[in-house]
N, C-alpha and C positions, 0 to 999 in steps of 0.2 A: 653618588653617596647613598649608602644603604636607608631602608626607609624602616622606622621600627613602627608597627603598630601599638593601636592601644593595649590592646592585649600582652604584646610583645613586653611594653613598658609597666605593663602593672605586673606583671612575672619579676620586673628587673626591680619595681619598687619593694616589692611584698620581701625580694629576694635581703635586699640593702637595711630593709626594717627589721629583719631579724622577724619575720611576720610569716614566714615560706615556710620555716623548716626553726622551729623552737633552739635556741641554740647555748652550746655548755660553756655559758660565758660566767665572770664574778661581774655581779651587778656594777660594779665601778667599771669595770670594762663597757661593759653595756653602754652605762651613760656617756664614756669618753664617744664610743663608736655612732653613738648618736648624734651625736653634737648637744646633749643635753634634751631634756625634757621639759613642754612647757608645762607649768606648775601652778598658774595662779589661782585652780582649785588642789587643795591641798595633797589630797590622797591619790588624786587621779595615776600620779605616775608608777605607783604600788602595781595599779590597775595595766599600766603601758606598760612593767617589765614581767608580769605577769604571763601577761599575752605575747613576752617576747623567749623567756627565759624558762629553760627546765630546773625543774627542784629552785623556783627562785622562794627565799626567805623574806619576808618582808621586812622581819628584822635587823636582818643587814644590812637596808638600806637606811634605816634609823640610826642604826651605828654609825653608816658613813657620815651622815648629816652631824651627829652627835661629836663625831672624830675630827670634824672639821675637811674629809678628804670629797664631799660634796656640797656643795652651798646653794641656797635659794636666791635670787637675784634677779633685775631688770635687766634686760639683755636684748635678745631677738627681738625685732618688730615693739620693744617698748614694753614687751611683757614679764613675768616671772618667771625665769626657766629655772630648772635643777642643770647644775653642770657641776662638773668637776672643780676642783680651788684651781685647779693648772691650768683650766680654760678660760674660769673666771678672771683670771689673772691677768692672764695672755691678751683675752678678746676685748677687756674692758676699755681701755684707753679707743680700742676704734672705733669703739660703738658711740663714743660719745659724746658728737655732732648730731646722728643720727638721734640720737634718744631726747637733746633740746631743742630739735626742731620738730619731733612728733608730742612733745609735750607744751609747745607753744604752738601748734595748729590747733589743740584744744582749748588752750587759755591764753590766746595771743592777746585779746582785751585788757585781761585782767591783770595781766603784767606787764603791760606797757608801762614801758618807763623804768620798770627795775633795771640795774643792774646786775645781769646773770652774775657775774663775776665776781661783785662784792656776793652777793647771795650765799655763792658757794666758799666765800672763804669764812662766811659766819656759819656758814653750816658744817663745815668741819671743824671750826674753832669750839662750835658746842659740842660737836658728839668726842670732841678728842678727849673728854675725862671721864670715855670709856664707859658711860651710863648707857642702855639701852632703851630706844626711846620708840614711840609710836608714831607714825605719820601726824596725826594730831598734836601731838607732844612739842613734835618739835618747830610743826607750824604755830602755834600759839610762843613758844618761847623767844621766834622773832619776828611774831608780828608786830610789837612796837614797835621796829625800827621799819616795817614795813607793811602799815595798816591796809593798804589798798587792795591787794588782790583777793586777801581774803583766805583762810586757813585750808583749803581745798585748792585752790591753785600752786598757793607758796609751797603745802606739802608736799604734793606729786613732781613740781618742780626741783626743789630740794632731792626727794628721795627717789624717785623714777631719771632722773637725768642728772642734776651735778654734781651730786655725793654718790659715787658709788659704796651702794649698800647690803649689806646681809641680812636676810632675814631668818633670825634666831629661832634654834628649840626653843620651845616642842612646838611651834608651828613646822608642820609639814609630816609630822611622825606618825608613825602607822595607831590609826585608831584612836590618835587622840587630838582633838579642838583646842586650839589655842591662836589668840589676836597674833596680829604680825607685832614683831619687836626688832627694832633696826639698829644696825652698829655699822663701822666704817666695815669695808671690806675689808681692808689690808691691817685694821686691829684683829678683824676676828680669825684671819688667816696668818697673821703676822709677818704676814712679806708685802712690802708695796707692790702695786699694781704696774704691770711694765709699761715704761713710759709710751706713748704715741710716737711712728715714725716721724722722723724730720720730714718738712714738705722739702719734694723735690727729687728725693731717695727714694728707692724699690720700697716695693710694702711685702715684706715678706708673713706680716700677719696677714695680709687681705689673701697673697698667694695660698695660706693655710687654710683659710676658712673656702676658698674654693676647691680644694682639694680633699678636706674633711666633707665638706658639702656633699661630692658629686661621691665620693665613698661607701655615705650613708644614702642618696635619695638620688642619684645619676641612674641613666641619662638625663641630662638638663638643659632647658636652656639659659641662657644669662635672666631672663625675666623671670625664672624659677629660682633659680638662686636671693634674687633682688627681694623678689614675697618671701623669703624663708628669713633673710637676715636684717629686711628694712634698709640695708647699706647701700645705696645708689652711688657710691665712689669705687667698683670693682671692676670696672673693666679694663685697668690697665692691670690689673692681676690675672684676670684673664686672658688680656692681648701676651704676657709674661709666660705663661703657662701653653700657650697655645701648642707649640710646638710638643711638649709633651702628652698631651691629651689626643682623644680619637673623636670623630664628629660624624653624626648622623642625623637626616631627618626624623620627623614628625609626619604625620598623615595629612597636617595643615600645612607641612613646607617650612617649620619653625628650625632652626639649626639644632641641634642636642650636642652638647659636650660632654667624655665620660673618659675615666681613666684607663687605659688599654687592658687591663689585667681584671678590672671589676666585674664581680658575675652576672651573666646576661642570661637566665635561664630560659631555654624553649617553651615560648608561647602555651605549650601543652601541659605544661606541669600541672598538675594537680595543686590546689590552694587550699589547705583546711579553713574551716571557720576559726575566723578570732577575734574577739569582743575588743573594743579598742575603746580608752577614757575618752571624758569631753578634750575638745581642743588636741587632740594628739597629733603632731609634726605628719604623719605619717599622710596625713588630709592638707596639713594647714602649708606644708613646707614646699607648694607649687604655685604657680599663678595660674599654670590651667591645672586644673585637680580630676581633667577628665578621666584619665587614666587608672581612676582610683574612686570616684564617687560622680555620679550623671548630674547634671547643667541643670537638673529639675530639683533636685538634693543638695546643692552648693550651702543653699544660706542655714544648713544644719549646721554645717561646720563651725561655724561662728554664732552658731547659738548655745553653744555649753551642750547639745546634745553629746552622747556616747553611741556609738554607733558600733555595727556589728558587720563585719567582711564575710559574704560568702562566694564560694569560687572568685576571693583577691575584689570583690566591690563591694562598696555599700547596699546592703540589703535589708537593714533595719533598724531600730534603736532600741538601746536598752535602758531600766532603772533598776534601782533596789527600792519594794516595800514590803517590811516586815521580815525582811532577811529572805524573800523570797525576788530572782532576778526576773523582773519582767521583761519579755520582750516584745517589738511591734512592729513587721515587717512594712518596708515598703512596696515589697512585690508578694506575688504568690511564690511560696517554698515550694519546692517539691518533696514527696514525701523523705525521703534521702536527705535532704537538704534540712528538713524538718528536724528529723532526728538528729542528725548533726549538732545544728542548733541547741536543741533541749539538751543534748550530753554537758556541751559548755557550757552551757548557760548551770546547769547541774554542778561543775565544776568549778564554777565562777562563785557562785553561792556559799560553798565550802570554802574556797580562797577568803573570802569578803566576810564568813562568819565565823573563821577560827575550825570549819568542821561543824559548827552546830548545824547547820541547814544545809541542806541541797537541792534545792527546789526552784524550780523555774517553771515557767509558764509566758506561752506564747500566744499574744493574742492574733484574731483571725483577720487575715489578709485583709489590705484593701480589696 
């Protein structure tokens, strides 16, 4: 079995993120091909198709939001992704086993004793008259009938796992602050949600999202896949699929699964810089994320850092003060590398200030 190095596999990732080579896609495209964007800081994903997409508009991603043809939503791993209404739609019903038991390993206390199921048909009995309400809102309106857990469990429980929910303009729109405001999904899209396969029956959604999966962030292994979507029920999707997919090692001996036709670019490519938002899939969507950021830098990734890929690795982090992009390397640049840097980072500033700024600055190596 061919053995891909790490090198080998960060060519193929950078390749799948649309991170390699800028590419002339419409942003709805982008996000289908993604599998969505995680979103639970607002702007960031402006930030991710930015760094993915030429001549990308910011404001067509507002439109879509606004159009209803993208939606903000808990999804992967229990967070807020941006996905499509088509995926939201699609993916919803399987996630959502996985989404009440990562919201009762945080408040399994405090909810002992509810009934999940009544919970959720009073949660949707109140949002069905179409009011849009806030996590707060809608935890205080039943907490009488459910004083014990307390408005921070009831809410996240409610709206992170058994109502699936939207979260409305203008949160999420270019340049502009606003609280989350939640509605049902399927009012604010107005198609129900498709229903969950029968047990028993092929999963042709789990077959899809392994197949979108490995599309967007293949080669993989099934424990890569498992960190990207939180769903621990895929491996009869995968045993399903087998036959159609190709398999190679890892330099650890881990198996990799990828679709036979997905691009595998030569280890030598050339990788330009690219500033990537906090939380971006491109880090988060592995279990091992060697391939793409070092075992020293893991716990950035889940710190809401923004990080910056040079030659396809993390090499630094960035912020915004004063409309100027700071950067802050984790290694030494080379001077080439340097320059690199400051162009986007130049570039980036102009994106993020409409044109008024272009300023960057790079502080000096460890």
């Amino acid at each position: 079995m061919t053995v891909l190095d790490t090198r080998a596999l960060n060519r193929a990732t950078l390749a799948r993120q649309l991170l390699l080579d800028r590419a002339d896609l419409p942003a709805l495209n982008a996000v289908t091909h993604l599998c969505g964007l995680q979103a639970q800081e607002p702007q960031e994903p402006f930030v991710g198709l930015w760094s993915r997409l030429r001549a990308f508009d910011p404001t067509v991603l507002s439109d879509l939001l606004t159009g209803r043809h993208v939606v903000r939503t808990h999804l992967m791993r229990r967070t807020v992704h941006l996905v499509t209404a088509a995926d939201a739609l699609a993916w919803r019903a399987r996630h959502d086993t996985m989404l009440r038991q990562r919201v009762l390993g945080t408040y399994r206390r405090e909810l002992h004793g509810v009934d999940l199921d009544e919970l959720a048909t009073a949660g949707r009995a109140l949002m069905a008259d179409g009011e849009p309400r806030s996590m707060p809102e809608l935890a205080r309106a039943l907490a009488p009938r459910w004083p014990g857990p307390g408005p921070r469990a009831l809410g996240e429980m409610l709206v992170a796992a058994l109502v699936p929910m939207a979260q409305l303009p203008p949160r999420g729109l270019w340049r502009q602050r606003a609280g989350v405001r939640n509605a049902l999904l399927s009012s604010w899209l107005d198609r129900e949600i498709d229903p969950p396969t029968a047990p028993g029956c092929a999963d042709p959604v789990g077959q899809l999202l392994v197949r979108r999966y490995l599309a967007a962030f293949g080669p993989a292994a099934s424990a890569d896949l498992r960190a990207w979507c939180g769903l621990a029920g895929l491996p009869t999707a995968v045993t399903a699929l087998r036959q159609e997919l190709v398999a190679f090692r890892d330099e650890r001996g881990r198996e990799l699964l990828d679709l036979p036709d997905a691009p595998r670019p030569d280890p030598d490519t050339p990788a330009p810089v690219r500033f990537l938002p906090a939380f971006d899939n491109a880090i988060l969507g592995y279990h091992d994320r060697n391939r793409i950021i070092d075992d020293a830098h893991r716990g950035l990734s889940v710190a809401a850092e923004r990080m910056v890929l040079v030659d396809g690795r993390v090499a630094a982090t960035w912020n915004v003060t004063a409309d100027t992009v700071i950067v802050t390397p984790l290694r030494r640049l080379s001077r080439a590398e340097h320059a690199d840097v400051a162009e986007q980072g130049c570039e980036l500033a102009g994106f993020l200030s409409d044109g008024e700024s272009h300023r960057a600055q790079i502080a000096a190596a460890p």
